[in-house]
C-alpha positions in Angstrom: 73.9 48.3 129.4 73.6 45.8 126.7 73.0 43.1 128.5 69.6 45.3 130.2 68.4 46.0 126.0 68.7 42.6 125.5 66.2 41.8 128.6 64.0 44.1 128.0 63.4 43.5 124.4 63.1 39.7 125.0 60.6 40.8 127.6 58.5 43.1 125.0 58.5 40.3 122.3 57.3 37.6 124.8 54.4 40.6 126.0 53.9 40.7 122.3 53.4 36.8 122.0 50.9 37.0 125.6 49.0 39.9 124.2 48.2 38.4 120.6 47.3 34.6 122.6 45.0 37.0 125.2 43.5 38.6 122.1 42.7 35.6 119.9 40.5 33.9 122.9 38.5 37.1 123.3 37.5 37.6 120.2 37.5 33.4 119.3 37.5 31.4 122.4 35.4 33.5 124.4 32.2 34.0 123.0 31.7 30.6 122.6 32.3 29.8 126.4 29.3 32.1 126.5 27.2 30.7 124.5 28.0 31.7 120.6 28.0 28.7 118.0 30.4 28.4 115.3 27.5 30.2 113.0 27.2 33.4 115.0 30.8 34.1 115.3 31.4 33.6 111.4 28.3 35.6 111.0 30.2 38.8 112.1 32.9 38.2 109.3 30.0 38.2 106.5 29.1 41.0 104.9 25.6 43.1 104.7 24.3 40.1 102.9 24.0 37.2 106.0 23.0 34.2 104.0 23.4 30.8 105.2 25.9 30.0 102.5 27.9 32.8 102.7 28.1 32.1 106.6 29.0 28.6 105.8 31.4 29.3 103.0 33.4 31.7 105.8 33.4 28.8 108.5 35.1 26.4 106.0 37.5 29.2 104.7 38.4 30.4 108.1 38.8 27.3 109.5 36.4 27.4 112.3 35.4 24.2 112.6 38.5 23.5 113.0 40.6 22.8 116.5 41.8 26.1 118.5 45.0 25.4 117.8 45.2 25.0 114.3 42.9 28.8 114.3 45.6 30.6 116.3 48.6 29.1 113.9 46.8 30.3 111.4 46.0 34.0 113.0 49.7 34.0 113.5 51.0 32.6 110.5 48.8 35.9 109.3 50.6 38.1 111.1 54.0 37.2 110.6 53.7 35.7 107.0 50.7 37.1 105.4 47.2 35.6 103.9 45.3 35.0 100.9 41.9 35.9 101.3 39.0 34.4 99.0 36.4 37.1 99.7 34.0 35.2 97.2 34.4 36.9 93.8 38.4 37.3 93.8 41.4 36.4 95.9 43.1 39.1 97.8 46.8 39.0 99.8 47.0 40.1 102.5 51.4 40.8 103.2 52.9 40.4 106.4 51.5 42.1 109.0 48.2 40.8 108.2 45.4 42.0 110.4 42.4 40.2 108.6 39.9 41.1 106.1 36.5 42.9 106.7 34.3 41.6 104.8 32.0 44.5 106.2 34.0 46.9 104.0 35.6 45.2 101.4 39.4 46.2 102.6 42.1 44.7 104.5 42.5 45.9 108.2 46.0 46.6 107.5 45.1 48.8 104.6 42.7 50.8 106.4 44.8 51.0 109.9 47.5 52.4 107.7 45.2 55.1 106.4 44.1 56.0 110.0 47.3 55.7 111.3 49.3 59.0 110.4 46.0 60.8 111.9 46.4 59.5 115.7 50.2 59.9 115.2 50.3 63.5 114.6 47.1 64.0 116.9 49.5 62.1 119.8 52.9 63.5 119.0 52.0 66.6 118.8 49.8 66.6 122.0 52.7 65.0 123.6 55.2 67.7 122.7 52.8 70.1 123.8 52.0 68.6 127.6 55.6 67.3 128.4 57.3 70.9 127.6 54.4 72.9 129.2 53.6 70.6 132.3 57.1 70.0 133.1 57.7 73.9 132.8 55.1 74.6 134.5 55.9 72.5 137.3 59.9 73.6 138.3 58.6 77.1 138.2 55.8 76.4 140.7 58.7 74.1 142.8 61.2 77.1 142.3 58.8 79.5 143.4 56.9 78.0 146.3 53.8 80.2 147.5 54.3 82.6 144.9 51.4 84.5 142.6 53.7 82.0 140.1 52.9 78.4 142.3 49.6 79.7 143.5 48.0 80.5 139.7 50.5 77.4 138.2 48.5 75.1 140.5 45.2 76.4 140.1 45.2 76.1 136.0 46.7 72.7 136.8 43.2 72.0 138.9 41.2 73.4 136.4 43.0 71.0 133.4 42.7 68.1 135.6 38.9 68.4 136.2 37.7 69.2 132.5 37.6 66.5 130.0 38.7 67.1 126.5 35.0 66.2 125.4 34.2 69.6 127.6 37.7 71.3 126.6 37.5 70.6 122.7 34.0 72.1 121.8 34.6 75.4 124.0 38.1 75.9 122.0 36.5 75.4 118.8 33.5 77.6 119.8 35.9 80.4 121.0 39.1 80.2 118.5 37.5 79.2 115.3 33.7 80.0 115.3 33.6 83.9 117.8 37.2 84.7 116.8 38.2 83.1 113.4 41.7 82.7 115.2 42.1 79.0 113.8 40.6 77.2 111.0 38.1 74.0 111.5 40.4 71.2 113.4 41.0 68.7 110.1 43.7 66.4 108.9 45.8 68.0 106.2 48.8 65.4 105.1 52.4 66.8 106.7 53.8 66.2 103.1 51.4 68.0 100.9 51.3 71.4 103.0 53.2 70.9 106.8 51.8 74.5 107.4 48.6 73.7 107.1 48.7 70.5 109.1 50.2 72.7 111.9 47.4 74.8 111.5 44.4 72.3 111.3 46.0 70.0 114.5 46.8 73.3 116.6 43.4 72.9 118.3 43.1 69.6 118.8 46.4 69.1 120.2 45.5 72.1 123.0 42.4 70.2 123.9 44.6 67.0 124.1 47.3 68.4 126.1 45.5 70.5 128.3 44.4 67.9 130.8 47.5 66.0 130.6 49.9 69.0 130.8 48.0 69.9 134.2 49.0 66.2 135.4 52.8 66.8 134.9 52.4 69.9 136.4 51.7 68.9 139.2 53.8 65.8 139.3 56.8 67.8 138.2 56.4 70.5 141.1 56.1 67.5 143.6 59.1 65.8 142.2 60.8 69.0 142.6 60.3 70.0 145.6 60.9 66.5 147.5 64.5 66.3 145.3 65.9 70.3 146.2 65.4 69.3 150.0 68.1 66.2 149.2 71.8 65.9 150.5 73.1 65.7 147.1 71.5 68.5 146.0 72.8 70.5 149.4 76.7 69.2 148.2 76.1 70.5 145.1 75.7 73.6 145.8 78.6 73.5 148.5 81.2 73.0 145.6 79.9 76.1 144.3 78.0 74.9 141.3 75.9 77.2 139.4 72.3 77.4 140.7 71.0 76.4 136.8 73.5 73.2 137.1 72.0 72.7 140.3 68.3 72.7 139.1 68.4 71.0 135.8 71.6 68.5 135.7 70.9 67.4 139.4 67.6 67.9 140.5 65.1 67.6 137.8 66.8 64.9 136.5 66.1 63.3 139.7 62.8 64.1 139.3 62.0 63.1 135.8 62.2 59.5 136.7 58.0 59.3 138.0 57.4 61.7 134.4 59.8 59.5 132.2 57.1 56.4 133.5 53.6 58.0 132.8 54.7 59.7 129.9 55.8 56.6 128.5 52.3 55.0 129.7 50.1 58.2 128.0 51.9 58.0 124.9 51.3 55.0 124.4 47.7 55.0 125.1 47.4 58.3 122.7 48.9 56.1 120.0 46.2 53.7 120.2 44.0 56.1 119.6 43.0 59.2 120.9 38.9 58.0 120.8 37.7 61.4 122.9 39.8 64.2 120.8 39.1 62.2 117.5 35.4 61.8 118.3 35.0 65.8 119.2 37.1 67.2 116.5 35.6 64.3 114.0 39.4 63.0 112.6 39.2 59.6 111.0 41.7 58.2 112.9 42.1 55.1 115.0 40.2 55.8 118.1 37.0 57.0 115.8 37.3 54.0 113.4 37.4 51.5 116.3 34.4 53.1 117.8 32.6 53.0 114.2 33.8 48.9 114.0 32.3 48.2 117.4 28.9 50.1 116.4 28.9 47.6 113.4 30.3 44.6 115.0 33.1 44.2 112.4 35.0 41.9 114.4 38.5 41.8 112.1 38.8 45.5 112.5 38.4 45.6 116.4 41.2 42.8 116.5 43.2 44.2 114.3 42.9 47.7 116.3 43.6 46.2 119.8 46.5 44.6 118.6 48.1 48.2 116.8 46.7 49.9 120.6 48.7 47.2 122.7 51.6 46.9 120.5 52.3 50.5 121.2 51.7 50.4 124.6 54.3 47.5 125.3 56.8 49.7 122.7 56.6 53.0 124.6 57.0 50.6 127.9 59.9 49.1 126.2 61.3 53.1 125.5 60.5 54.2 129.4 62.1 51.2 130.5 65.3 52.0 128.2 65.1 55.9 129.0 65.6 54.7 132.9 68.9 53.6 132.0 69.7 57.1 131.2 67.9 59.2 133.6 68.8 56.6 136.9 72.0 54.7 136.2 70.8 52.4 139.2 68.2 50.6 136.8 71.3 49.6 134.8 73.1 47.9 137.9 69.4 46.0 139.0 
């Protein structure tokens, strides 16, 4: 087992290394294979005011008439060691991990991606929570019950989730729970550690819409799961020894089962983490997905990198967790 973590975390830290190489020639390499000069691209790390000595003064402080090379040492020294910044009336540090500077808005990316941060968290764990528990439920009671009112109305709320986006999902909620009935209060971001009831409250909604969609997706991967494993000889000499029909179920077959849901929940949390861009966009909650959507609007190219590298950091991470869960759910990962 020890020697399997040690694989797959050398794996996630050379993914790590590929992902920050594959995202400094986008965003440096790129765009001057297609046709950008040295001036355009320092252009986008200039502020409102473009002048031709401020856009000079930026090529010569970030080094891009310099060789490739010597630009992506320096975008990983930042990283890994931090960077002083000289954003033309004072210097300004930049500690380990350093994301960049946008000189757009006066603020490290670091800085602002840790205010944005705990927003897309509890907008993605609590979603989770919510579309694991109900989708998997959902789906051994459908494979339990085969043909039942139980499988028949199970699968056809699953269809309905699968088919409605959240951007369709979100403003009927709101319309129905906060503005006809009052039942919730406007979705907002209230801080877990200044009042964790009213965070509850104020995420309730947006983690419905969220979840919704997703949940239906388990469901129906869970009931197929199900029903292929209870058909199973082990699952037949189970229940010859005589073992109770609720050992049978959740210590043999679902656990069987969980191995496809341990993989795309892995995947989807993952992708939440990196931002949530729909649910934020609806429910208007400064977090990631919404701040990277704002950057792009105005090209501020140091917060778009520093955003794709949070998003794919936590995707290889909640890879690195599915593929350390399989060694507890399937002991045969552990012997491959």
């Amino acid at each position: 087992m020890v020697t399997y973590i040690i694989r797959r975390l050398f794996a996630a830290v050379v993914l790590l290394f590929v992902i920050s190489m594959i995202t400094f020639f986008i965003f440096y390499v790129f765009p001057r294979l297609g046709g950008q000069t040295t001036e355009s691209l320092a252009s986008q790390f200039v502020g409102k005011t473009q002048s031709p000595q401020a856009i000079e003064g930026v090529i010569h402080r970030f080094g891009f008439d310099q060789p490739i090379w010597v630009q992506y040492g320096r975008f990983i020294k930042g990283i890994f060691l931090g960077y002083d910044y000289d954003t033309g009336t004072q210097m300004a540090h930049c500690y380990a991990p350093c994301l960049g500077y946008s000189f757009k808005t006066n603020t490290l990316v670091s800085t602002s991606i840790a205010q944005w941060l705990p927003v897309t968290v509890s907008l993605a764990i609590g979603a989770s929570i919510l579309w694991l528990i109900f989708g998997v439920s959902v789906g051994v009671a459908s494979a339990l019950r085969k043909g039942s009112f139980i499988d028949r109305a199970g699968m056809i709320t699953a269809l309905i989730g699968v088919s409605l986006p959240v951007y369709f999902v979100g403003p009927l909620l709101a319309l129905a729970f906060v503005v006809n009935w009052h039942i919730f209060p406007d979705p907002d971001y209230v801080a877990f550690t200044s009042n964790p009831i009213s965070w509850f409250t104020h995420m309730l909604l947006p983690w419905i819409a969220v979840a919704f969609g997703l949940a239906a997706l388990y469901a129906r991967l869970t009931r197929v799961g199900m029903l292929d494993t209870m058909n199973e000889d082990f699952i037949r000499t189970a229940r010859a020894k005589g073992l109770p029909e609720r050992t049978v179920i959740f210590k043999h077959a679902l656990r069987a089962a969980l191995t496809p849901i341990v993989t795309i929940f892995g995947m989807d949390l993952g992708f939440a983490l990196g931002g949530v861009v729909l649910a934020e966009q609806v429910f208007n909650l400064p977090g990631i997905g919404r701040e990277a959507v704002d950057a792009v609007n105005q090209s501020d190219l140091p917060v778009i990198m520093g955003v794709t590298i949070v998003a794919s950091a936590f995707i290889v991470l909640a890879n690195l967790v599915v593929d350390l869960l399989y060694g507890v759910v399937d002991p045969r990962v552990r012997v491959s």
